[in-house]
C-alpha positions in Angstrom: -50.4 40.9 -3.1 -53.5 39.3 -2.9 -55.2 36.3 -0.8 -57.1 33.1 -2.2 -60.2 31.8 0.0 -60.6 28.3 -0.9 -64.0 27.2 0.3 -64.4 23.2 0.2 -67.4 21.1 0.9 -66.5 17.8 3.0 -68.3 14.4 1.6 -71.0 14.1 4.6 -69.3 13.0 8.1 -66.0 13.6 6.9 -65.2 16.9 7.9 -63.4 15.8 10.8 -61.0 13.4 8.8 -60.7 16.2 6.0 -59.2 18.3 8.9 -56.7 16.2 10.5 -55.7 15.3 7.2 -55.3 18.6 5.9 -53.1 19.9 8.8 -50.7 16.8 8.8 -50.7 16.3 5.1 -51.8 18.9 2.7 -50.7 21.9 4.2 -47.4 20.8 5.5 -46.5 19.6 1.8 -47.9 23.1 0.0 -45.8 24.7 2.8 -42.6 22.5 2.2 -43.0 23.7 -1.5 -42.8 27.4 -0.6 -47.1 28.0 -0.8 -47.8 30.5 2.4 -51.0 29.3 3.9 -52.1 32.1 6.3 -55.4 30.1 7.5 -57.6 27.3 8.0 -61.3 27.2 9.4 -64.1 25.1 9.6 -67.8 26.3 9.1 -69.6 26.8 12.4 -72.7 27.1 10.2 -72.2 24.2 7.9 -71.2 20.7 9.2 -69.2 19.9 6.2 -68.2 23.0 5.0 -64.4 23.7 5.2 -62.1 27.1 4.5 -58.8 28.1 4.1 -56.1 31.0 2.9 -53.2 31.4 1.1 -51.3 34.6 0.1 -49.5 35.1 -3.0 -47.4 38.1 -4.0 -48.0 38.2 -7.6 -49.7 36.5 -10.6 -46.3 34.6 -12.1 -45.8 33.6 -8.5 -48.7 32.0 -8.2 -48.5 30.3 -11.6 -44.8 29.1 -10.3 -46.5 27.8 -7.0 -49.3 26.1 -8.5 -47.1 24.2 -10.7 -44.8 23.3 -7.8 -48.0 21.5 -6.0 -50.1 20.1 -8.6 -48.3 19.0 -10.8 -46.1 17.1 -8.5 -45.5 13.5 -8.7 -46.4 13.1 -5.0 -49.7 15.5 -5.1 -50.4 13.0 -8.4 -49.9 9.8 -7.1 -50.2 9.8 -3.4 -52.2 13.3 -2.1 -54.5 14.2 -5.1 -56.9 11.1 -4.6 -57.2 11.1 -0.8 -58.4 14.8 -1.6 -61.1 13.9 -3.8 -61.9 11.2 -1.8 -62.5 13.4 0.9 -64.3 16.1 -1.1 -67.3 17.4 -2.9 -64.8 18.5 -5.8 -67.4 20.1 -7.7 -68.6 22.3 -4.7 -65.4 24.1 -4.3 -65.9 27.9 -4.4 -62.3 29.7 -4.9 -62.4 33.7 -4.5 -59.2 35.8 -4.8 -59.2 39.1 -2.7 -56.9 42.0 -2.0 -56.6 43.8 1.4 -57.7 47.3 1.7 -54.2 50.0 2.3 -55.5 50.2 6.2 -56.1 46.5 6.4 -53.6 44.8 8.8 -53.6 42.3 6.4 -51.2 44.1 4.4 -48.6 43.4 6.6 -48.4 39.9 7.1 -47.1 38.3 10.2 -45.9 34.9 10.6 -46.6 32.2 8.3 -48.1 28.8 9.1 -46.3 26.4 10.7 -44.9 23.1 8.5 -45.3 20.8 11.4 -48.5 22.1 13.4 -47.5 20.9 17.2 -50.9 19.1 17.5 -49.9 16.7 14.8 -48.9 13.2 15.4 -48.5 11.9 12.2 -44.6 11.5 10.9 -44.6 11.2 6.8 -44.5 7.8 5.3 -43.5 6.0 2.4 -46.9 6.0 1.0 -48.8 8.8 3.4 -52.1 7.7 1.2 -52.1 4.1 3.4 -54.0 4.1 6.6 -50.3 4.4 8.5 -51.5 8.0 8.0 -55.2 7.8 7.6 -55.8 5.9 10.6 -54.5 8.6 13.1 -58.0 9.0 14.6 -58.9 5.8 14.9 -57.8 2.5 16.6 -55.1 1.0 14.5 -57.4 -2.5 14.5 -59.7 -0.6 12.2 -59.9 0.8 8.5 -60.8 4.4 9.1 -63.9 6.5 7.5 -60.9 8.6 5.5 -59.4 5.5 4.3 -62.6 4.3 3.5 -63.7 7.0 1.6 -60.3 7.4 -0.4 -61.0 3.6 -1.5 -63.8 4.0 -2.5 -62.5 7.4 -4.7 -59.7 4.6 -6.0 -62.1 1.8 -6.4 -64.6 4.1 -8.8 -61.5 5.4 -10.9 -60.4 1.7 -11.7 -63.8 1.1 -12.8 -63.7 3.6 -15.1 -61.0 3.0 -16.7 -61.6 -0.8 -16.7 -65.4 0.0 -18.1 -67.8 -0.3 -16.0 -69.6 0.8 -12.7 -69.8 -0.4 -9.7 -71.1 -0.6 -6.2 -68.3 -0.5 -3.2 -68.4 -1.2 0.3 -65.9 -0.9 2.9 -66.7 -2.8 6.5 -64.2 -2.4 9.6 -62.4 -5.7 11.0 -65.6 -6.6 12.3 -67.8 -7.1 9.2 -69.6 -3.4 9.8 -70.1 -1.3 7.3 -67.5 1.5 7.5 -68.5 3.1 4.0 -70.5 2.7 1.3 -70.8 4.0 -2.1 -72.8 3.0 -5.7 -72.8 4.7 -8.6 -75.6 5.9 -10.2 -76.4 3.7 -13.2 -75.1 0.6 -11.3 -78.2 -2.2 -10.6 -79.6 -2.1 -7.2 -78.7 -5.8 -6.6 -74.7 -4.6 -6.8 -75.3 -2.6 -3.1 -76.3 -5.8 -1.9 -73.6 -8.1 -3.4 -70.9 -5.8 -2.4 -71.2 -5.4 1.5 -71.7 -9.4 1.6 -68.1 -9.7 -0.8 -66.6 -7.2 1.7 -68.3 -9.0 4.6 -67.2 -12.5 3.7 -63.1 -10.8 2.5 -62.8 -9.7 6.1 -64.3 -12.7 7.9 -61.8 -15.0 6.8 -59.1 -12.9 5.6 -59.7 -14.4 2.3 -60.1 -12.7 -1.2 -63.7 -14.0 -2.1 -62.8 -15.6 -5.4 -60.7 -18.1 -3.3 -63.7 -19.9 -1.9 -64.7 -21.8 -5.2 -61.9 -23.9 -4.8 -62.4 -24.2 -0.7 -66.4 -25.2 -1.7 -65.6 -27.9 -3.5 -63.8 -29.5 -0.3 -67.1 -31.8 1.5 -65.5 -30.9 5.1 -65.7 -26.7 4.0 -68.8 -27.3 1.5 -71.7 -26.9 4.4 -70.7 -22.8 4.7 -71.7 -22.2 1.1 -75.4 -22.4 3.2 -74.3 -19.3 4.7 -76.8 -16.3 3.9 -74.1 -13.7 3.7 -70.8 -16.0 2.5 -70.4 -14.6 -1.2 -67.8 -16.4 -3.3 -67.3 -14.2 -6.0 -64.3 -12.4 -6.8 -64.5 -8.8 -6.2 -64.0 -8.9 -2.6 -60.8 -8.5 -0.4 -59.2 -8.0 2.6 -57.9 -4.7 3.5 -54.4 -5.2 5.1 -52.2 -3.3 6.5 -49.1 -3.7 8.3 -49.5 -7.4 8.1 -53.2 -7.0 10.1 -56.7 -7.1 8.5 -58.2 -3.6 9.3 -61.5 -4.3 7.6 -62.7 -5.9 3.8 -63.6 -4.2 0.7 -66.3 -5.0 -1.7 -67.1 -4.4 -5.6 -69.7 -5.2 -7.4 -70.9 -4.2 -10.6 -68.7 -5.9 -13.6 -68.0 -8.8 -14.6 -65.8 -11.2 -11.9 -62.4 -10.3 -13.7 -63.1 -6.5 -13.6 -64.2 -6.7 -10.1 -61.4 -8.6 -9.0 -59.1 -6.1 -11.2 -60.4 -2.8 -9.7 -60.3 -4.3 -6.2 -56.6 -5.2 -6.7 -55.7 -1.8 -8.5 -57.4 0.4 -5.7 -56.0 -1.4 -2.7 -52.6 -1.4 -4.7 -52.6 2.5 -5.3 -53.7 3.0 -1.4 -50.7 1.2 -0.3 -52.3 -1.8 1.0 -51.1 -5.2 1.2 -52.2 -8.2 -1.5 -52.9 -11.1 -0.1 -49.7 -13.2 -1.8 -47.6 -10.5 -1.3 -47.5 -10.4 2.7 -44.5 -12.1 4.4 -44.8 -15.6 5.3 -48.6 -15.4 4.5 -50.8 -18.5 3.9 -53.2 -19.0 1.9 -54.3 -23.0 2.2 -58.0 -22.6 3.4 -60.3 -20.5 5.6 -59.0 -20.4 9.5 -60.7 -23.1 11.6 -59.7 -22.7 15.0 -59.1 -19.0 15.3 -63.0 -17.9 14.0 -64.5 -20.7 16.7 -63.3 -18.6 19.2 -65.3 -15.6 20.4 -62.2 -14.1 22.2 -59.8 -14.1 19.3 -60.0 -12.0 15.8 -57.9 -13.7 13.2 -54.7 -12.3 12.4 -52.2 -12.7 9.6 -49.3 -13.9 11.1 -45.4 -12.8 10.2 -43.4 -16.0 11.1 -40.7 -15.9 12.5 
């Protein structure tokens, strides 16, 4: 029998969202699989830093349980990128221990609970959408977890479209929420990308939409607006019918920023403009953004 210290590095203010997703996600799925997690910790002397335990009886055992997680459709598709969105992947220390024959270790009492009683969070059809992420935060806004985990999303559609990008994530609000560029991306692209994000969540209008609003002489005057960017890349981030803040890419070309928007709000779970019930898409909201007391809302229909 031996114990594996996994010893993770949170991306910087995330620690707190690493947590709460670890103990109503992760674990409970490793656990559900038969992995026996014996502990979880955060570093009292490093603000990101993160540890945990698991025990495994054997070498083949581990092999077996390995397999069972990662290489799981759901760990794939759904868990794996929140993770690394999360995370410093390449500062992860692992260490494998045994306990010593007087070590109370070596006789192992409970195991960890699949449902901690703390937890709030009941499993979803997509737990990677912010119906999960959001927990610690109001449900009017993206959170910084779902933020980062588009951002993760957005930088992986990139690559494999072929190019690199700055993103930006604001809340409902316009604010920046998050904010990522990668390193070989222009400087201009931070820029362009918090205004497409900006001007996705303002209206709740994907930004390439606004050529064809523009040319209208009664809409015309707000392409004077310092911040209004219409170029595609940008998009609101929806979800459960309600903008909870706007994403923006910059970087590529106005296809492939449009495309890797699309693919990483798709893969998060996130509504597409298009695809939301009874949503309309005939211009930019008049009467609800004159009104300081009312946020613009997507509305179901009834």
């Amino acid at each position: 029998m031996y114990y594996e210290i996994r010893r993770y590095q949170a991306r910087p203010g995330f620690r707190e969202e690493w947590v709460r997703y670890m103990e109503a996600v992760v674990i409970p799925f490793q656990v559900s699989l038969g992995m026996d997690v014996t502990a979880s910790f955060v570093d009292t002397q490093d603000e990101n830093g993160y540890v945990w335990i698991r025990r495994f009886g054997d070498e083949a055992r581990s092999e077996a349980l390995y397999a069972a997680v990662y290489e799981h459709d759901r760990w794939k598709s759904e868990i794996g990128p929140v993770v690394h969105g999360l995370l410093i992947p390449e500062k992860t220390v692992v260490t494998r221990v045994a306990p010593t024959p007087a070590s109370p270790l070596q006789r192992p009492g409970s195991a960890w609970l699949l449902r901690p009683p703390h937890s709030t969070v009941q499993r979803q059809r997509n737990p990677m959408s912010t119906r999960i992420l959001r927990t610690s935060a109001p449900a009017s806004s993206v959170t910084r977890a779902a933020a980062g985990a588009l951002i993760a999303a957005v930088h992986v559609a990139a690559a494999r479209i072929g190019f690199t990008a700055a993103v930006a994530v604001t809340d409902q609000g316009g604010h920046l929420k998050a904010f990522d560029r990668a390193g070989d991306a222009p400087f201009l692209t931070a820029e362009v990308a918090l205004d497409k994000a900006w001007t996705a969540a303002a209206f709740l209008l994907p930004t390439h939409t606004w050529n064809d609003y523009l040319a209208d002489s009664r809409v015309a005057p707000l392409a004077g607006h310092p911040r209004l960017t219409a170029v595609a890349g940008g998009y609101p981030i929806i979800a459960d019918v309600r903008c909870i803040g706007g994403l923006g890419i910059s970087g590529g070309s106005y296809e492939q920023d449009q495309q890797a928007a699309e693919e990483a709000l798709a893969a998060l779970g996130f509504e597409l403009p298009g695809q939301l019930p009874n949503h309309r898409s005939a211009g930019p909201p008049t009467t609800a953004v004159d009104r300081p007391d009312q946020r613009p809302t997507v509305s179901r229909g009834v």
